[in-house]
N, C-alpha and C positions, 0 to 999 in steps of 0.2 A: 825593424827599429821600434821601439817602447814611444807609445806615445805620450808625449810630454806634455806639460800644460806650458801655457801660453807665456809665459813670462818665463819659461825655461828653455824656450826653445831662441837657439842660435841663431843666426843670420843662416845657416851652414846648413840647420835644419830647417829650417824653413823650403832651403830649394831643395832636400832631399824627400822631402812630401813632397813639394812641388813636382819634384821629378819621377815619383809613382803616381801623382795627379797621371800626368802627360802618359806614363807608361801602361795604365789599368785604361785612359782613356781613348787610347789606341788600339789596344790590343780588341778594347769593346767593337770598335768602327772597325776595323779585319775581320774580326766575328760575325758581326751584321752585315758588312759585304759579302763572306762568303754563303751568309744566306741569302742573302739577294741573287745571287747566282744560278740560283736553282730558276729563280723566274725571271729572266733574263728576257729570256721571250716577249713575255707581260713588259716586260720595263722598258725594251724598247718598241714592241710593234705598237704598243695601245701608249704607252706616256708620253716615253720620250717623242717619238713620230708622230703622235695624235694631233696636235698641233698644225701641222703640214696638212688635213683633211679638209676641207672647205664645211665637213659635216659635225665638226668638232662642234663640242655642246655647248660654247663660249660666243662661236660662230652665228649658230644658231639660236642662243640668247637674246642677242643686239638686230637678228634680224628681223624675230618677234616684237623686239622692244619699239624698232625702227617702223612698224608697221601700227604698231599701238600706237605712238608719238605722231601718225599721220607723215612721217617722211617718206612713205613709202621705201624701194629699196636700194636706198641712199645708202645705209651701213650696210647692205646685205653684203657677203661675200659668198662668191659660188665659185671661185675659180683662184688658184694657188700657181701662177704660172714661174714654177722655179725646182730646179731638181737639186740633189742633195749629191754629193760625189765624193769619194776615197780618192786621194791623187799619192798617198804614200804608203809604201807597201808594208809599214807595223802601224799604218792607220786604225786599223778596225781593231787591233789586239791594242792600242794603246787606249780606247774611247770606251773597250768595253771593261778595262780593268778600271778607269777613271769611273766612269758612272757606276762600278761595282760600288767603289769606294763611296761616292757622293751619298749614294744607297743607304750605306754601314752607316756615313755620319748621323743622316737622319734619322733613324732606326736608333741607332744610339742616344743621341740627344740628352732622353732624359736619363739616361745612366751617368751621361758628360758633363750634366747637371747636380748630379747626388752628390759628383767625386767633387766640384767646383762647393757644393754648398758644405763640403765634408772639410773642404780644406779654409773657407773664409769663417765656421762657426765658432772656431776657438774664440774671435774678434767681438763675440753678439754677444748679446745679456742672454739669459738664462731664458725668459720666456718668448725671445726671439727665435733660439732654436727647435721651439717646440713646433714652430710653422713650418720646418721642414717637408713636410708631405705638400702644404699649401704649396708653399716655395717651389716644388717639384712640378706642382700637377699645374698652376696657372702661367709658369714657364714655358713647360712642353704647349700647352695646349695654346698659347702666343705664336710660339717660332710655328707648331701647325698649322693654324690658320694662316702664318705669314706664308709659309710653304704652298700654299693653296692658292692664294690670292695670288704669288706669285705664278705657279701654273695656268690657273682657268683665267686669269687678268692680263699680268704684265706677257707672257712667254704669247700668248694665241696673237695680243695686242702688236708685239712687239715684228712674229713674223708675220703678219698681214702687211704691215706698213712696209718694211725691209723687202717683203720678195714681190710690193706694186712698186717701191718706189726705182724708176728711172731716171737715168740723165741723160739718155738717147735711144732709140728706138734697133739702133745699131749696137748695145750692148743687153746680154741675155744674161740673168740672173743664173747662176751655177756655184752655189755654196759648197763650201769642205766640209766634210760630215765633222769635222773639229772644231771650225766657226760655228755651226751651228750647235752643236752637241755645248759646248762653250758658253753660249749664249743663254740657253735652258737650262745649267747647272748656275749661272750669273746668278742670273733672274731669282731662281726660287732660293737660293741660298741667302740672297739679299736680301730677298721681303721678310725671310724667317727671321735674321739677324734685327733687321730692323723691327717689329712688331716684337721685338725681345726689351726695346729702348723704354719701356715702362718700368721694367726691373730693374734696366742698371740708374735708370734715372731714381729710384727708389732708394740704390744703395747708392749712387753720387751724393744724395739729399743726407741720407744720412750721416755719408762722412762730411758735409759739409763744402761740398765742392760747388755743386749748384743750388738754387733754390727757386720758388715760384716766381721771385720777381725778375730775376736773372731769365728763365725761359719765356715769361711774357715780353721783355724787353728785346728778345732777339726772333719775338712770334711772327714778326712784321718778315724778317728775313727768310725766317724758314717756310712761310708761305709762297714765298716768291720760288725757292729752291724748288718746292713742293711740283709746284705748277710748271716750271723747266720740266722738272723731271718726267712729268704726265705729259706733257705736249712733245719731249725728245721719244719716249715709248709707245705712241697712241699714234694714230691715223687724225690727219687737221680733223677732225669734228669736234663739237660741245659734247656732247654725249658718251664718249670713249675719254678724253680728260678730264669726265667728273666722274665717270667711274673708279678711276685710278686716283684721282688728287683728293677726293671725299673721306677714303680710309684714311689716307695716310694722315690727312689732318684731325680726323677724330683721334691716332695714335699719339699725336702730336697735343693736343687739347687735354688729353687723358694723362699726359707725363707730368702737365700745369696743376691737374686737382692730385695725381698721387702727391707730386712735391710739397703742395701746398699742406695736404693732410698730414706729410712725413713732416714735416716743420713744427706744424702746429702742436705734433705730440713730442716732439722734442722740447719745445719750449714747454710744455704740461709740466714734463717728467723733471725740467730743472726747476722747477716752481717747488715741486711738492720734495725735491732731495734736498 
C-alpha cells in the first residue's frame, strides 16, 4: 500500500499499517528467536540457570558489600537449597520454544522500536522526526539496562528469598521448571518495560495526558508502590530493598524533569506560533 499523508489516511488505514506494524514486528522476534537457538546452551546453562548458583555474581556482590558494611555474613548466600523439576511430559519442548521467543523479543526490541516510531512519526512536527536515531538508541539502551537490572537485581533477589522462605520444616521447596522459567522471563521483561516509562511519559506529555504537576502529586503513592515492590522481591534486609527501590525511584524522578522540560517547550513553542 502507497503511503499516505497523514490527513489522508482512513481510520481503515490506519489499522492496515498498524497491522504490518504487528506483522514486520513479529516476524522480527521469530527471526531473532531462531537465532537464539543456536545458543541455547549459553541461554539456559549460564542465564537462565545462573541464578540457582550460590556463586552467581549478584550473590557474590552483596556478600562483598555485607562484609564491607561490617554485617559480616548476614546477606551472604552459600547455599540454594531447592531443585527445579519437569512434571509434564511437553514440559521442556514448551519452556525451550518460550524462552526461544522471550530471546527474539529482546534481540528485536529495537527494530520493534523503528516500526512503532515509523508508525507514530506522521503525528510529529518535522524536526521531531529527525530524532529518530536518538529515539531509537535511548530507548533500546533503557529497556537494556532495565533487562539487566532485572536479571543481576530482581531474578538472583527474587530466588534467594522464594527457594529460603518456608512455612514448615515438613515442606521441601521443588519448583516446575515453568514457575521458575516464568518467573525470569516476569522479572527481566518488566524491568525493561518499565525503564521504558521515561519515553512514554515523554509522549503522554506531549499529547497532554499527563504533566509534572500530575506526577509529583501522585509521587507520594508511587513511592509507597515502589517500596511494596522491593520489599515483596527482596530478602527482609535494608540493604537488598535499596538496592531495588533506589533505581526505580531515580526512573521515577527522571519521568518528573523529562515532563516538566516537555511542557516547558511546549508552552515556548505556543508563545513564539
Amino acid at each position: 500500500m502507497a503511503k499516505k499523508a497523514l490527513n489522508e489516511m482512513s481510520f481503515l488505514d490506519h489499522l492496515e499499517e498498524l497491522r504490518w506494524l504487528l506483522v514486520r514486528s513479529s516476524a522480527a522476534i521469530v527471526i531473532m528467536g531462531i537465532v537464539s537457538y543456536f545458543f541455547a546452551d549459553y541461554i539456559f546453562s549460564d542465564l537462565i540457570f545462573g541464578p540457582t548458583d550460590p556463586s552467581f555474581i549478584t550473590y557474590r556482590f552483596f556478600c562483598e558489600a555485607s562484609h564491607y558494611l561490617g554485617f559480616a555474613d548476614s546477606i551472604c548466600i552459600t547455599e540454594l537449597n531447592f531443585i527445579i523439576q519437569n512434571t509434564q511430559m511437553e514440559g521442556q519442548v514448551n519452556i525451550f520454544v518460550w524462552v526461544c521467543i522471550t530471546a527474539g523479543f529482546i534481540l528485536a526490541f529495537p527494530y520493534i522500536l523503528w516500526e512503532l516510531w515509523k508508525f507514530i512519526s506522521p503525528a510529529l512536527y518535522e524536526k521531531e522526526k529527525k530524532n529518530a536515531k536518538l529515539f531509537i538508541f535511548v530507548a533500546s539502551i533503557l529497556f537494556f539496562f532495565g533487562v539487566l537490572f532485572g536479571y543481576f537485581v530482581i531474578v538472583p533477589m527474587s530466588v534467594n528469598f522464594l527457594a529460603t522462605f518456608s512455612i514448615s520444616s515438613v515442606v521441601k521447596n521443588q519448583f516446575s521448571i515453568d514457575s521458575y522459567v516464568s518467573m525470569v522471563k516476569t522479572a527481566v521483561i518488566a524491568c525493561g518495560l518499565y525503564f521504558e516509562l521515561p519515553i512514554i511519559i515523554y509522549f503522554l506529555t506531549k499529547l497532554g495526558l499527563v504533566g509534572p504537576n500530575f506526577l509529583r502529586k501522585y509521587r507520594k503513592y508511587a513511592v509507597v508502590i515502589i517500596l511494596i515492590i522491593a520489599a515483596i522481591v527482596t530478602p527482609p534486609d535494608v540493604v537488598s530493598q535499596i538496592t531495588v527501590a533506589v533505581p526505580m525511584m531515580i526512573i521515577y524522578e527522571g519521568c518528573i524533569w523529562i515532563s516538566a522540560v516537555v511542557e516547558k517547550n511546549k508552552k515556548k513553542d505556543e508563545q513564539t506560533s
